[in-house]
C-alpha positions as CSV (number, residue, x, y, z in Angstrom):
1,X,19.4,41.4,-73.8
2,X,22.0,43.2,-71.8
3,X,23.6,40.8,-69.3
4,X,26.1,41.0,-66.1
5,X,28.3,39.6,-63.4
6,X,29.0,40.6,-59.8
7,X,31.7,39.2,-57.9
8,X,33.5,40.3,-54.1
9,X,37.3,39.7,-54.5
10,X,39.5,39.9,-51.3
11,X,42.9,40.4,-51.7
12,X,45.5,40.0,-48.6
13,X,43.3,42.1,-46.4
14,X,40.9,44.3,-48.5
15,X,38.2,43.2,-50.5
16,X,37.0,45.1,-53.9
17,X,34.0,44.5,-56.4
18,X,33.8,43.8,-59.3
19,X,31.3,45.0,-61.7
20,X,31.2,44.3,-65.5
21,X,27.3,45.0,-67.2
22,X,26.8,44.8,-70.7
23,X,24.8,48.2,-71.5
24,X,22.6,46.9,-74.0
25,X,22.0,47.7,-77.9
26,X,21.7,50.9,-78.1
27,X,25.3,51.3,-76.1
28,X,27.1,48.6,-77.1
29,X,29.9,48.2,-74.6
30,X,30.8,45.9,-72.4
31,X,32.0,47.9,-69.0
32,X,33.8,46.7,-65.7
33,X,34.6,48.4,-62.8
34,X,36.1,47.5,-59.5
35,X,34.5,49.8,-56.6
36,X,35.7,49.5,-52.5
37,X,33.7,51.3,-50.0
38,X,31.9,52.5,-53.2
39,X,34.4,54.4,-54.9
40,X,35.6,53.4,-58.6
41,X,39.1,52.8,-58.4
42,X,39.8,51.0,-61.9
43,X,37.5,50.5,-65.1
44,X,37.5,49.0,-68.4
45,X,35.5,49.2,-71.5
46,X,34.9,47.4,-74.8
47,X,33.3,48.8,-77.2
48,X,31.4,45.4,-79.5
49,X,29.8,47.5,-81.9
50,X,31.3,46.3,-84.9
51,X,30.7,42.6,-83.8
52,X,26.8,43.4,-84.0
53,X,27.3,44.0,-87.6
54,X,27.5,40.2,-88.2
55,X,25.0,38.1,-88.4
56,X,27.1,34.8,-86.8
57,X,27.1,37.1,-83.1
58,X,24.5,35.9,-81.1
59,X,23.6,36.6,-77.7
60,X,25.4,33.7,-76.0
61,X,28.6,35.2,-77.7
62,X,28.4,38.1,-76.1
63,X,26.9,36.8,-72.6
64,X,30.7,34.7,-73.4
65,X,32.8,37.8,-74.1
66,X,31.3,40.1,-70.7
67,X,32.1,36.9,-68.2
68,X,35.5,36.9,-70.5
69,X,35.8,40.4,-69.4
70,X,35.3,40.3,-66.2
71,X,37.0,37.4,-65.1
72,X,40.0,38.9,-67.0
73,X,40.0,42.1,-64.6
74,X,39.7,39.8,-61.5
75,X,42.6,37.4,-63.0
76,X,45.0,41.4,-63.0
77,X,43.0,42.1,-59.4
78,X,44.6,39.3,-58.2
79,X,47.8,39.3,-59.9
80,X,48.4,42.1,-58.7
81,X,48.4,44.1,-62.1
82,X,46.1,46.6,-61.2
83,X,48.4,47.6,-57.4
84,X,49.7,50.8,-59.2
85,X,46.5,52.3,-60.6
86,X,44.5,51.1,-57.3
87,X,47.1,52.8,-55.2
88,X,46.8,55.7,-56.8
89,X,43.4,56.3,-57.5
90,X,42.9,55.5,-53.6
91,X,45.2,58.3,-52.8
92,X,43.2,60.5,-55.2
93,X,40.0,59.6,-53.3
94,X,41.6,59.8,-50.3
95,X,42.6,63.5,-50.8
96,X,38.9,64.3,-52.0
97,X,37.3,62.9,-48.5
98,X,35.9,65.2,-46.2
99,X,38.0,65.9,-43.1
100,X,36.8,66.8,-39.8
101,X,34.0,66.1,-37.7
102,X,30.3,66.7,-38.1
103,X,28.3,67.5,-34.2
104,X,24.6,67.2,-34.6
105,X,21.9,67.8,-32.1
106,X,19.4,64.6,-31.9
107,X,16.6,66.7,-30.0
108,X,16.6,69.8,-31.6
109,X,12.6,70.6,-30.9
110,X,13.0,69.3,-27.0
111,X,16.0,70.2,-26.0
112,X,14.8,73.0,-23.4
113,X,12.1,71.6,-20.7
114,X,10.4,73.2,-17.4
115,X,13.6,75.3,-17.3
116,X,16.7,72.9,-17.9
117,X,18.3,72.0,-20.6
118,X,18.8,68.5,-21.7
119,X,21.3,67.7,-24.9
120,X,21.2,65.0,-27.1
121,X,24.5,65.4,-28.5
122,X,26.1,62.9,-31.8
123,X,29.6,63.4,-33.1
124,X,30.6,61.7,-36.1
125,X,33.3,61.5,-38.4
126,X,32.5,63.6,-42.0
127,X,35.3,61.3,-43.6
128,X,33.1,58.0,-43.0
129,X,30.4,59.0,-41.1
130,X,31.3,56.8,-38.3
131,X,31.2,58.1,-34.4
132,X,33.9,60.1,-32.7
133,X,34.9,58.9,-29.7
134,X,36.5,60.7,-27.0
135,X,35.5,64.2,-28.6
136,X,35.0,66.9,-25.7
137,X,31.6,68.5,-25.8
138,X,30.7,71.6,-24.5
139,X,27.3,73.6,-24.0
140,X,26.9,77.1,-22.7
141,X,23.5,79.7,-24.0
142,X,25.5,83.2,-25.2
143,X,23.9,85.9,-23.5
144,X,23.1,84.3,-20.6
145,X,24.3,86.1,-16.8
146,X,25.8,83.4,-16.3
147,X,28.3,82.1,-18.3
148,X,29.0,79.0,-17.3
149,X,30.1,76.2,-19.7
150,X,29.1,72.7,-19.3
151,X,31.4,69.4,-21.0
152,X,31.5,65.9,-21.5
153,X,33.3,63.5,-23.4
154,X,32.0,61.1,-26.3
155,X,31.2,57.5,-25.9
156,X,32.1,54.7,-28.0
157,X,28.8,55.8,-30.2
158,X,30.0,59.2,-30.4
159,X,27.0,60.1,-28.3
160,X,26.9,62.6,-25.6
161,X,24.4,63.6,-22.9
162,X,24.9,67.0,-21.3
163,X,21.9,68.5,-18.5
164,X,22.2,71.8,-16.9
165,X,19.6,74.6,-15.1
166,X,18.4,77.1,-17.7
167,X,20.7,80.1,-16.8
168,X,19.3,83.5,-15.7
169,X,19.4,84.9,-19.3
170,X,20.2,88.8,-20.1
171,X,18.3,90.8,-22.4
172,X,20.2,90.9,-25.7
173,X,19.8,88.1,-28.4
174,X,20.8,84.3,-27.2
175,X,21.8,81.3,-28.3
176,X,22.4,77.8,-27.5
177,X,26.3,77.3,-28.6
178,X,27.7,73.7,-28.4
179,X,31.2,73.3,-29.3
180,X,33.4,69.6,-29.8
181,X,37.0,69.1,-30.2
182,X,39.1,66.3,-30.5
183,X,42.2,67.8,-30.9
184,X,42.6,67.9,-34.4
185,X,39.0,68.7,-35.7
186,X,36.5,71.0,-34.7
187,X,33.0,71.7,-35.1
188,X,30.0,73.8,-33.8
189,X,26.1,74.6,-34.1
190,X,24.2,77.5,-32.7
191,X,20.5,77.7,-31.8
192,X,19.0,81.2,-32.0
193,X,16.8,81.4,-29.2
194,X,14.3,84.2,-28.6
195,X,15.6,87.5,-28.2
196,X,14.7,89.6,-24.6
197,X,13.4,92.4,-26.0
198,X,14.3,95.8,-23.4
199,X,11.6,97.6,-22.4
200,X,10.3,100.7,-24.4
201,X,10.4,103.9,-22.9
202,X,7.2,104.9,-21.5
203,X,5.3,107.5,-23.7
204,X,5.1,111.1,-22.5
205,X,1.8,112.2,-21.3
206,X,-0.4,114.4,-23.9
């Protein structure tokens, strides 16, 4: 019977888990890893095969050697043993996060009504997924005659409302554009909308 211990250790001011499973007879090792915000940044495994060879191993020995594990990586956690590997494969996971931010449109089949338009606007951070505050918004529909552009900065939930009269729209192919910018990141999305279509030429009488 594979067995297993979970524990939250908080160091100064972060706190990691700790993870060590046994993964059973037909992988006999006993693994632990310590995860924050669910990225693996240390792990250790024993391999107990050859202790399964003798007949005096029992289950409680082993239930004894994964707690001895684990309580052995949280005894270096808190030592401070593990500072150099952690730091490191932080930075490495650090370098691998996505960067930027991600602009999403919440009413995408309802954002165009009776002639106005009415955005439901989200910016969020791609890093952490987290809302971007203070990102400036802006709407405009490409093609239109009138090419007005209509911003508004993000609240605290990285939401954004923007209204405006549906523009008198030219004939070529049009799209809603919406644009955010904080500065330092960048993102937009474009909504085809229905082409005008010119008129064809009328056809010459037989």
């Amino acid at each position: 019977m594979s067995s297993g211990f979970n524990t939250d250790v908080k160091v100064g001011e972060q706190v990691f888990h700790v993870q060590t499973e046994d993964r059973g007879p037909s992988h006999p090792i006993i693994d632990t890893a310590v995860y924050q915000s669910g990225r693996i940044l240390h792990r250790r495994a024993l391999n107990y095969s050859e202790l399964t060879e003798s007949a005096a191993f029992t289950s409680e020995d082993l239930r004894r050697r994964v707690e001895e594990q684990h309580r052995a990586v949280i005894d270096d956690l808190r030592s401070g043993a593990l500072d150099s590997e952690i730091a490191s494969a932080s930075a490495v996971n650090q370098a691998n996060r996505p960067t930027g931010i991600r602009l999403q449109l919440l009413n995408p089949g309802s954002w165009l009504s009776a002639g106005k338009v009415s955005l439901e606007v989200e910016v969020s951070r791609r890093a952490d997924r987290q809302p971007q505050m203070g990102a400036n918004v802006e709407a405009f529909i490409e093609g239109a005659l009138d090419q007005a552009r209509h911003s508004l900065t993000s609240d605290e939930e990285g939401r954004v409302r923007i209204q405006f009269p549906l523009p008198p729209l030219g004939k070529g192919d049009l799209a809603l554009v919406i644009h955010a910018n904080t500065g330092s990141w960048k993102d937009e999305i474009r909504f085809t909308m229905r082409s005008r279509q010119k008129e064809s030429p009328a056809s010459p009488a037989p």
